[in-house]
VOMARVEX-725919 format. One line per 3 residues: number of its first residue (from 1); for each residue x, y, z of C-alpha. Coordinates in steps of 0.25 Angstrom, whole numbers. Example, Ala and Ser with C-alpha at 12.3 -4.5 7.8 and 13.67 -1.06 7.14 Angstrom:
% residues 2
1) 49 -18 31 ~ 55 -4 29
***
This chain:
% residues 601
1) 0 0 0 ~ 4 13 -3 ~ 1 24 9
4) -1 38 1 ~ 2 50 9 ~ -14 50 13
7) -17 39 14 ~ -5 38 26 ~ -9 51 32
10) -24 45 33 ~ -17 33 37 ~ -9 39 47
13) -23 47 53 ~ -30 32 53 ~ -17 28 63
16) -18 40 71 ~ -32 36 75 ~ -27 23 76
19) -16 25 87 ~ -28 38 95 ~ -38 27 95
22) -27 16 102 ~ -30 6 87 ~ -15 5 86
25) -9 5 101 ~ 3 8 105 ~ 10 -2 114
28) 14 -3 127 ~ 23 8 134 ~ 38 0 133
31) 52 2 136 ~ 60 12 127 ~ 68 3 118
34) 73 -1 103 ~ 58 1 98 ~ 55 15 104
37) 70 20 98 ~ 65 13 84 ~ 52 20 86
40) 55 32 87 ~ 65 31 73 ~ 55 22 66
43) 44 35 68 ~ 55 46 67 ~ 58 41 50
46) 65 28 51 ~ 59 16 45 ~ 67 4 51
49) 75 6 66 ~ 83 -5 69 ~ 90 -9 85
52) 105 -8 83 ~ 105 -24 86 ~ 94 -29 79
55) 100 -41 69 ~ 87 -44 62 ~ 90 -35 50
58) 101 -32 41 ~ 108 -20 39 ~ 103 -20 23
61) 88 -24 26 ~ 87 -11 38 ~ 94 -2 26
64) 84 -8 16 ~ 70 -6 26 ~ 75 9 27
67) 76 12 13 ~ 63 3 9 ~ 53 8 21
70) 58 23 19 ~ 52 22 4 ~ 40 16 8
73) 27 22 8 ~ 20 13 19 ~ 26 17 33
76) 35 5 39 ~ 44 5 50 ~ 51 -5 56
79) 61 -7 70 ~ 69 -17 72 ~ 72 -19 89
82) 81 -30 97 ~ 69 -29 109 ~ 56 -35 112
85) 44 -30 105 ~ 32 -39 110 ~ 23 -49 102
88) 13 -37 99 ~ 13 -26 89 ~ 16 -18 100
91) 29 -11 93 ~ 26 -10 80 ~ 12 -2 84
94) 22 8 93 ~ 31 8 83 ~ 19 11 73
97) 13 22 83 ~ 25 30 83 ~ 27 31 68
100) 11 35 68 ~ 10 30 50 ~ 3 20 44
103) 15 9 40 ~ 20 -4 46 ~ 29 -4 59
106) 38 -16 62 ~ 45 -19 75 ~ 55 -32 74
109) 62 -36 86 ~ 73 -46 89 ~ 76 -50 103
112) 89 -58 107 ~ 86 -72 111 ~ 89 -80 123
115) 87 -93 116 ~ 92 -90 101 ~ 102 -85 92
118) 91 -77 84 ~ 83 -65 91 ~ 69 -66 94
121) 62 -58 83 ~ 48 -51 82 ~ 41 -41 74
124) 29 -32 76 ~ 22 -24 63 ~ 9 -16 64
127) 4 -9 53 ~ -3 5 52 ~ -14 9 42
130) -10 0 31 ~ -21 -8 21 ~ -12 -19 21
133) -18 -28 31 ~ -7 -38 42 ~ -9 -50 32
136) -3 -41 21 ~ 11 -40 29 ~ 9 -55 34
139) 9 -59 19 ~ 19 -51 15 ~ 29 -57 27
142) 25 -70 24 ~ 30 -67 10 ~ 43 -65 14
145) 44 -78 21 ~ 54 -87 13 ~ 67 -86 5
148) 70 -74 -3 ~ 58 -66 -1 ~ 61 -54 5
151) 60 -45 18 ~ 47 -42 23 ~ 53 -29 30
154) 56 -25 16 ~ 43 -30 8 ~ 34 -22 18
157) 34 -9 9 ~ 32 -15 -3 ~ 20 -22 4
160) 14 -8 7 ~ 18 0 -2 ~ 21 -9 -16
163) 31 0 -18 ~ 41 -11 -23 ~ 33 -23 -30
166) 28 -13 -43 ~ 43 -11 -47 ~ 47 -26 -45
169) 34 -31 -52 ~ 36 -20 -63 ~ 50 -26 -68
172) 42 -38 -74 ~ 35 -28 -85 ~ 47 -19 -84
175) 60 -27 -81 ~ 74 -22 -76 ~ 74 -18 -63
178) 68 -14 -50 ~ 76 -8 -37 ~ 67 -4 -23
181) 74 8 -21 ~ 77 5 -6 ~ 86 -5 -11
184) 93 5 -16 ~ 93 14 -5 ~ 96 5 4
187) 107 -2 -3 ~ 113 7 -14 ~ 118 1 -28
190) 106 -9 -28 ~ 97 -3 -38 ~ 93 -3 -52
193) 108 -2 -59 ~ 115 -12 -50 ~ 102 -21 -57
196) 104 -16 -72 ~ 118 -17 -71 ~ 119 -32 -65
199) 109 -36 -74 ~ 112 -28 -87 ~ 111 -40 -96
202) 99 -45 -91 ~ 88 -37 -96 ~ 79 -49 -94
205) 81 -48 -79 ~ 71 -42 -69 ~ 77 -38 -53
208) 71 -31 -44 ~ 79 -29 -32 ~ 71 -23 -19
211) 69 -21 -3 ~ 56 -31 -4 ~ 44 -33 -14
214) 31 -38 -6 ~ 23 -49 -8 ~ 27 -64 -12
217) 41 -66 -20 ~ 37 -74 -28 ~ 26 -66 -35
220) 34 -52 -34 ~ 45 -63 -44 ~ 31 -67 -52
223) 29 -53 -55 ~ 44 -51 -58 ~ 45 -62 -67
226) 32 -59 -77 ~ 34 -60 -91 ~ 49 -63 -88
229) 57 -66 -101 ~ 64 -80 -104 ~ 77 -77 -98
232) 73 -64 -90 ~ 72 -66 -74 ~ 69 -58 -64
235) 75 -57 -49 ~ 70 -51 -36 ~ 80 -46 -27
238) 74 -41 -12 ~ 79 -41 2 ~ 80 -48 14
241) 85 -47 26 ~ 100 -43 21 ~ 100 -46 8
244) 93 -47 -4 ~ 85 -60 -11 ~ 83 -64 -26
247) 71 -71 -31 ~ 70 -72 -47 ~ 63 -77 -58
250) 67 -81 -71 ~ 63 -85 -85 ~ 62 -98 -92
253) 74 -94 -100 ~ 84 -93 -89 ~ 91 -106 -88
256) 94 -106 -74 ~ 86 -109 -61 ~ 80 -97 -53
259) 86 -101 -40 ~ 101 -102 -47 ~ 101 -88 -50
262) 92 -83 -35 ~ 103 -92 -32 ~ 116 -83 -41
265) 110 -70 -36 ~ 106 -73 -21 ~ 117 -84 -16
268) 109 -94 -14 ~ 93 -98 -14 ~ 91 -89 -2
271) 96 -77 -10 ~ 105 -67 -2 ~ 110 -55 -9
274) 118 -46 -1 ~ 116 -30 -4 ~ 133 -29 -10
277) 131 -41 -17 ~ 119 -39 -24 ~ 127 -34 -38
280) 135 -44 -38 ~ 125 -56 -35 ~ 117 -48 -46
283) 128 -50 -56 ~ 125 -65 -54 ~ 114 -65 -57
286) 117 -56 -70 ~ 128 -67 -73 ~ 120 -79 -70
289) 107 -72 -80 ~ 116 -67 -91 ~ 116 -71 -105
292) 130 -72 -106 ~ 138 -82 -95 ~ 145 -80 -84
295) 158 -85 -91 ~ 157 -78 -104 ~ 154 -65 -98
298) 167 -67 -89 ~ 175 -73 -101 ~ 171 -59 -108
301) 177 -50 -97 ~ 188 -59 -96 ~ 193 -57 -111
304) 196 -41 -108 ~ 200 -42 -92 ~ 208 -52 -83
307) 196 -53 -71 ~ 181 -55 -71 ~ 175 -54 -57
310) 160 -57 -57 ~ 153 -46 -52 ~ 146 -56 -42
313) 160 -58 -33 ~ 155 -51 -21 ~ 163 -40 -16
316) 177 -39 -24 ~ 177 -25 -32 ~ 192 -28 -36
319) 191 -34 -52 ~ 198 -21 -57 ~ 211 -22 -48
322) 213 -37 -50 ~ 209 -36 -65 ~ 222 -26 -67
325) 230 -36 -56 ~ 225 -47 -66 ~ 230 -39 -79
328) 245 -38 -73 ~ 246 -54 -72 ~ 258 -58 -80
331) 249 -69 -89 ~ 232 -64 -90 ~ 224 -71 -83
334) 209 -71 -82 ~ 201 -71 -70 ~ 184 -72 -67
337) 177 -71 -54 ~ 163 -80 -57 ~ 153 -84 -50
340) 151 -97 -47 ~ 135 -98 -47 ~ 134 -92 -60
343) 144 -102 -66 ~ 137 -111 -60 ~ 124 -107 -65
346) 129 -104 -81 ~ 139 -117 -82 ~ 131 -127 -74
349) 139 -141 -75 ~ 151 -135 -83 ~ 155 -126 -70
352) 164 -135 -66 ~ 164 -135 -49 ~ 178 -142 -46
355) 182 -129 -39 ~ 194 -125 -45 ~ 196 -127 -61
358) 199 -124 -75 ~ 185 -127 -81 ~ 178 -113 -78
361) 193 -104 -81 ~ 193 -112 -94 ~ 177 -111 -98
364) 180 -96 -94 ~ 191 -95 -103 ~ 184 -99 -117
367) 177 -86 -113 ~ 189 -75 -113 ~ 193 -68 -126
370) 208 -70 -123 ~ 211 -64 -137 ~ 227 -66 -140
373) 230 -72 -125 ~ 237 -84 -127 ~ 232 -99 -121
376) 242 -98 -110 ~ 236 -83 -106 ~ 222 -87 -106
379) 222 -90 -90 ~ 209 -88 -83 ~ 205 -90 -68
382) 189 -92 -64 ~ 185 -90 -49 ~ 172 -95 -45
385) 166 -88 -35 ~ 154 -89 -26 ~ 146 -75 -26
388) 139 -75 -11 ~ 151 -78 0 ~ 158 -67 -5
391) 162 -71 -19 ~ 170 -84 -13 ~ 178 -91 -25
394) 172 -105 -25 ~ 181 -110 -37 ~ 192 -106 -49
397) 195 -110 -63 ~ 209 -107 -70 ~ 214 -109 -85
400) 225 -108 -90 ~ 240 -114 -90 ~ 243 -123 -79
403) 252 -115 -72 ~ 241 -104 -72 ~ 231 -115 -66
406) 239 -120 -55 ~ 242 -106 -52 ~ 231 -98 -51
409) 225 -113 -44 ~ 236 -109 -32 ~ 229 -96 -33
412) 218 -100 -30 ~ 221 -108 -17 ~ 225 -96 -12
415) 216 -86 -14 ~ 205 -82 -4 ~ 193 -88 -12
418) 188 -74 -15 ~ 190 -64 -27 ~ 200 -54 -22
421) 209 -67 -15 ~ 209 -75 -27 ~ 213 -64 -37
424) 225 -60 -27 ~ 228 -76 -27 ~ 228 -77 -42
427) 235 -65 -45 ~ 247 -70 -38 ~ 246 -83 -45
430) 248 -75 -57 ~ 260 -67 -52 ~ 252 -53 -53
433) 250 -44 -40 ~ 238 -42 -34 ~ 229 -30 -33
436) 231 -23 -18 ~ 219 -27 -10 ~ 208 -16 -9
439) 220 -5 -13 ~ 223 -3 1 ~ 228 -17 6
442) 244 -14 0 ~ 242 -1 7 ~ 239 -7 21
445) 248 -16 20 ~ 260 -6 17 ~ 255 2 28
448) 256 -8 38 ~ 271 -12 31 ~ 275 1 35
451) 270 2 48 ~ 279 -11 52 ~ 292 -6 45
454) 290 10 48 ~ 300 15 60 ~ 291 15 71
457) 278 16 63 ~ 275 0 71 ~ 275 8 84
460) 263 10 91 ~ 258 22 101 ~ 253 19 114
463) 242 28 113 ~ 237 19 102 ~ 237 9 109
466) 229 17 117 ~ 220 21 108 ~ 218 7 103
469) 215 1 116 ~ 204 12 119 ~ 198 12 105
472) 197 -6 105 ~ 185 -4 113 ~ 179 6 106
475) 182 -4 93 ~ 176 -17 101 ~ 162 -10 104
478) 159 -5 90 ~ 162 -18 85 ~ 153 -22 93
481) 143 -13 91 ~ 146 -18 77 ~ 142 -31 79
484) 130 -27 88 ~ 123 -18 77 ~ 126 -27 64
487) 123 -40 70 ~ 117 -43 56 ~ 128 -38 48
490) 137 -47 55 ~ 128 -61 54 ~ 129 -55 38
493) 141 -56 39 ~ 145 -67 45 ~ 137 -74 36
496) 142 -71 23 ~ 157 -75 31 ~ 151 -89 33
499) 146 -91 20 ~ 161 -89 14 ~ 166 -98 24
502) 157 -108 19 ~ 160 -106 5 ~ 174 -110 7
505) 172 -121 18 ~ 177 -134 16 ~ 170 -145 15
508) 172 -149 30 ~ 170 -134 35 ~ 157 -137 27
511) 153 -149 37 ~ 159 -142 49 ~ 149 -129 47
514) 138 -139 45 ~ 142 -144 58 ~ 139 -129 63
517) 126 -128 59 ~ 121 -141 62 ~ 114 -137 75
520) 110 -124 71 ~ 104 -132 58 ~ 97 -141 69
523) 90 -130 76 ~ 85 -124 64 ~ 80 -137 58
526) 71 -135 74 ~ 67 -122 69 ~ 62 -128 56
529) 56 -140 60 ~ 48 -131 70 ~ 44 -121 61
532) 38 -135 51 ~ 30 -139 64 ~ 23 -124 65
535) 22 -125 51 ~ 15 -139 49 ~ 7 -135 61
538) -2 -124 55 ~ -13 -126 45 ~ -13 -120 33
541) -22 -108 32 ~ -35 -109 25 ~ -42 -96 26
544) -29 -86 21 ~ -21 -87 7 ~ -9 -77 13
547) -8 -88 24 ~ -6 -101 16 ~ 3 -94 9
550) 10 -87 20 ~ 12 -101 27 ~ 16 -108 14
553) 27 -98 14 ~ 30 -102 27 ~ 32 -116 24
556) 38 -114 12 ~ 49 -107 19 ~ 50 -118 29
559) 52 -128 19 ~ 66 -119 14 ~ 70 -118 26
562) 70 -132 29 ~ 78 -135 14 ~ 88 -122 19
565) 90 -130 33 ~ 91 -144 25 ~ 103 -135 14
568) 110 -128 26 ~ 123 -129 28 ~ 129 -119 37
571) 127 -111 50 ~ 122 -100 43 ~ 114 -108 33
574) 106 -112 49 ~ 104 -99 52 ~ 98 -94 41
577) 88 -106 42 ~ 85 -103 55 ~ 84 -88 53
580) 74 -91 40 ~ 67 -100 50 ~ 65 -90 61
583) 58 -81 49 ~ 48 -91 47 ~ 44 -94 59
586) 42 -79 62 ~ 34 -78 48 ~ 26 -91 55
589) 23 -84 68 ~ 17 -71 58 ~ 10 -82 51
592) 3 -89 64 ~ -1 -76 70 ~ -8 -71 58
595) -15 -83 57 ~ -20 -83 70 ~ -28 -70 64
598) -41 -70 55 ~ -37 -70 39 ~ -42 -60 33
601) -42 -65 17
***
C-alpha cells in the first residue's frame, strides 16, 4: 500500500483517537534501559537503532535497512536490544506511541542463555493504521522460510509499498537490468554499470539485484522468466542476512542445469554472495553463459599479453605488475588464473582432475596465437582455482619442455596456494624478479635493515618504554571493545578462515574435523527429530489456503534441513543447520499461534 500524504495525515488523526480513547495502550511504566534509548532515536528520524552488543545482524543488513526504510513510504522502525522485552506486544506498541504514525514498529530481542551457546531470541510487531490486515505480514514471513528466499526485514516495504516488484517484474517485457536504489546507497558500486559491464555480452540476460522483492520467489522468478528466449536466462540477486542470494531461470536452450550455475555464481546451492565479491562472482556467471568458452577467451588474451587473471579470483588487483615481472623473463612464458567451476561446467569429462598436469596448459595452448615463437618458447602455465575460499588454487597445468615442466612443477610445491604466492614462486623458477609486494613491502624492509645496522638507531629511550607500558592497556581494552561491538563480523570472519583451512586439508585432517562435529552433529540431528515430531503432530488445516501453504513451507524446509544435516561435514556446516533449525522452529511457533485465532479467508 502506498500511504499518500492525506491519507497518512488522516491516518495519523484516526491513531490519535486511538491512543486519547486507550484503543492502543501504552504498556506498563519499566526500568529506563536499551528500548527507552532506542525509543527515543527511532521517533527523533532513525529508522533502525541497534544495542552495541546485539550479534543477531550483520553490519551490511543494518546499512541496508537504513538505506531501504528511509526511501519508504510506509513508516517502519525497528530496534534491536540484548534485554528482555516480555511475551506481549508491549514494546513494540511503546515504541509505536512514541513515534505517533501509522507504520510498522518491531522490537527483536536476544537475551544471553544459561543453557545454550545461542541467545534467546523474540520479536514483537504492532501495526498502526494500515489496510494490510496480521495475515498479510504472516504470509509474507512465512515466505521467507527456506533456502534463498530473502530477509523478511528487508521484504516489509516492498510488502507495503510495491515500490520494488514493478521494476523487477518490468525486466520481462523490457530486459536488462533493475538495481533497488538502497542497494546502491548502502553498498556503492553495486548498480546498473557493474550489471551492463559484467554481462555485456549477454543481452539475453535479465538480473535484478535488490534489498528484497515480497511475496513467493518462486512467482517473482515466473514473472522474470516470461516470454524468456531460448538461450536467455534471467537471475534474482536479493539479501539475506550478510550477504546476497541467487535464484535464476533459464531457457530451453541453455545446456546446463540451473542449479550448476546458482551454484557458479553463489558457491554452492545455499548461495552466499558477499557484497566485495559480488563482480567477481558476477564474471562467473558472464564466463559460464558466454557464447565463446572459457578457454578460447583466455587463449585470445593470451596471444597479445603473458598473464590472464579471471576477474573471479577474489581480492588480487596486481595483474598489471606481475604482467610486466612476466615480460622481463629470459624465455616468455604464458600464465592463466581460471576458474575451476567453470572449467568444469564447459569441458565436463575432458577436465582432467589429477591435480597437477599437462592436459589443461596444453588444451590452453592450441588457443594462443603464438605468431613467430618457436615450439621450444611456447610455455604455458594454468592454475585452477576455487573462486569462494579466497581464490585458493585447487590444481596446475604446465606445457612446454621438460625442464620448464619440472620447473615450474618445483614452483608450485612451494608457492602459498594463492594467486600473488604462486606467481612469486613461478617467477623465481623462471630466473625473473619478482614485483615488490603492495609497493611498500622493500620499503619496510630497508627500514627495518637500517634501523639494525645504523649507529645507535637500535637504542631505545626509556620514556618509551614508558609510554609503551602506559599505552598496552589502552590497546587491550579497544581491542576488546572491538571484539564486543563486532561479535558478527568476527563469527564472518572466522568463517570464511575455516573454510580455506578445509579446502586445503588432507584427507586425515578431513576425518579429524569430522570427529569435531560429530556431537555438535548429534544435538542438531535432537533438534531435527524434535522439530519432525511437532510437525507430524499438527493436522493439516482445512478452512485457510495461506496456512496449508505456509505449513507445506514448513515441512519442505525441514526435509532440507535434514538432507544439509545428512551432507555436513564440518563444524561449521552443524552450526549452520542448527541456526536454520532455530529459524524454523520460530517460524513454527508464529505459525501455532495464528492458528489458534479464527481464519478469516
Amino acid at each position: 500500500m502506498r500511504v499518500t500524504g492525506g491519507r497518512r495525515a488522516w491516518l495519523a488523526g484516526v491513531l490519535g483517537v486511538l491512543l486519547a480513547c486507550g484503543l492502543l495502550t501504552a504498556p506498563p511504566a519499566r526500568a529506563a534501559g536499551q528500548l527507552d534509548e532506542a525509543i527515543e532515536a527511532l521517533s527523533g528520524g532513525e529508522t533502525v537503532w541497534v544495542a552495541e552488543d546485539y550479534a543477531g545482524v550483520s553490519p551490511e543488513l543494518v546499512g541496508l535497512l537504513r538505506a531501504r526504510y528511509a526511501r519508504a513510504d510506509t513508516t517502519v522502525r525497528i530496534a534491536f536490544v540484548t534485554e528482555e522485552i516480555g511475551e506481549d506486544a508491549a514494546a513494540s506498541q511503546q515504541l509505536a506511541t512514541a513515534v505517533g504514525e501509522p507504520g510498522v514498529y518491531m522490537v527483536h530481542s536476544e537475551v544471553r542463555s544459561a543453557l545454550s551457546d545461542s541467545p534467546d531470541r523474540s520479536e514483537q510487531t504492532t501495526t498502526v493504521g494500515l489496510s494490510l490486515d496480521e495475515w498479510a505480514l504472516f504470509d509474507e514471513e512465512m515466505d521467507r522460510v527456506g533456502i534463498n528466499e530473502g530477509n523478511f526485514l528487508l521484504t516489509l516495504p516492498d510488502l507495503l509499498d510495491r515500490d520494488v516488484t514493478p521494476g523487477v517484474r518490468a525486466l520481462a517485457e523490457d530486459g536488462g537490468y533493475y538495481v533497488d536504489p538502497a542497494v546502491t546507497e548502502a553498498f556503492p558500486g553495486l548498480d546498473e554499470e557493474l550489471l551492463a559491464s559484467a554481462f555485456a555480452e549477454l543481452p539475453g540476460l535479465r538480473v535484478a539485484l535488490v534489498s528484497g522483492v515480497s511475496g513467493p520467489t518462486d512467482a517473482t522468478m515466473a514473472a522474470l522468466a516470461d516470454g524468456l528466449a531460448d538461450d536467455g536466462a534471467a537471475l534474482l540477486l536479493q539479501f539475506e542476512d550478510d550477504d546476497f542470494s541467487a535464484v535464476m531461470a533459464t531457457g530451453p536452450g541453455v545446456p546446463y542445469a540451473i542449479s550448476d550455475l546458482v551454484s557458479v555464481v553463489g558457491g554452492s546451492a545455499i548461495t552466499e554472495i558477499p557484497v566485495p565479491e559480488m563482480p567477481g562472482r558476477l564474471a562467473l556467471l558472464a564466463s559460464a553463459l558466454a557464447e565463446t568458452d572459457l578457454l578460447t577467451a583466455a587463449g585470445e588474451r593470451l596471444g597479445g599479453q603473458s598473464l590472464f587473471v579471471h576477474p573471479g579470483v577474489p581480492g588480487f588487483d596486481r595483474e598489471a605488475e606481475y604482467e610486466q615481472a612476466l615480460s622481463e623473463a629470459g624465455r616468455p612464458v604464458k600464465v592463466a588464473f581460471l576458474p575451476e567451476n567453470v572449467l568444469a561446467l564447459q569441458l565436463g569429462d575432458d577436465l582432467p582432475w589429477s591435480g597437477d598436469d599437462t592436459e589443461l596448459a596444453g588444451l590452453l595452448a592450441g588457443h594462443i596465437d603464438w605468431g613467430t615463437a618457436p615450439e621450444e618458447d611456447q610455455r604455458v602455465v594454468v592454475y585452477r582455482f576455487s573462486p569462494y575460499h579466497g581464490g585458493h588454487i585447487s590444481g596446475m597445468s604446465v606445457a612446454g619442455d621438460a625442464d620448464f615442466v619440472r620447473s615450474a612443477g618445483s614452483a608450485r610445491a612451494g608457492g602459498d596456494d594463492f594467486a600473488a604466492g604462486s606467481l612469486d614462486a613461478l617467477l623465481d623458477a623462471v630466473g625473473a624478479p619478482a614485483p615488490e609486494a603492495g609497493g611498500s613491502g622493500g620499503g619496510a624492509g630497508e627500514d627495518r635493515a637500517a634501523g639494525g645496522s645504523g649507529g645507535g638507531s637500535g637504542w631505545v629511550s626509556p620514556w618509551m618504554l614508558i609510554a609503551l607500558f602506559g599505552l598496552l592497556p589502552i590497546g587491550l581494552l579497544v581491542r576488546e571493545t572491538f571484539f564486543v561491538l563486532s561479535p558478527r563480523r568476527r563469527r564472518i570472519r572466522a568463517a570464511t578462515a575455516r573454510a580455506r583451512k578445509l579446502a586445503r586439508m588432507t584427507p586425515q585432517q578431513l576425518a579429524k574435523e569430522r570427529e569435531r562435529a560429530e556431537l555438535p552433529a548429534l544435538a542438531a540431528r535432537q533438534d531435527l527429530e524434535k522439530l519432525d515430531e511437532v510437525l507430524a503432530g499438527l493436522p493439516m488445516p482445512r478452512t485457510s489456503p495461506r496456512r496449508v501453504r505456509a505449513l507445506q513451507r514448513m515441512r519442505s524446509e525441514h526435509e532440507r534441513l535434514l538432507q544439509a544435516h545428512a551432507d555436513a561435514v564440518t563444524w561449521e556446516d552443524v552450526r549452520s543447520i542448527r541456526e536454520r533449525a532455530g529459524r524454523l522452529t520460530r517460524a513454527l511457533e508464529l505459525w501455532r499461534r495464528t492458528e489458534a485465532r479464527p481464519a478469516t479467508d
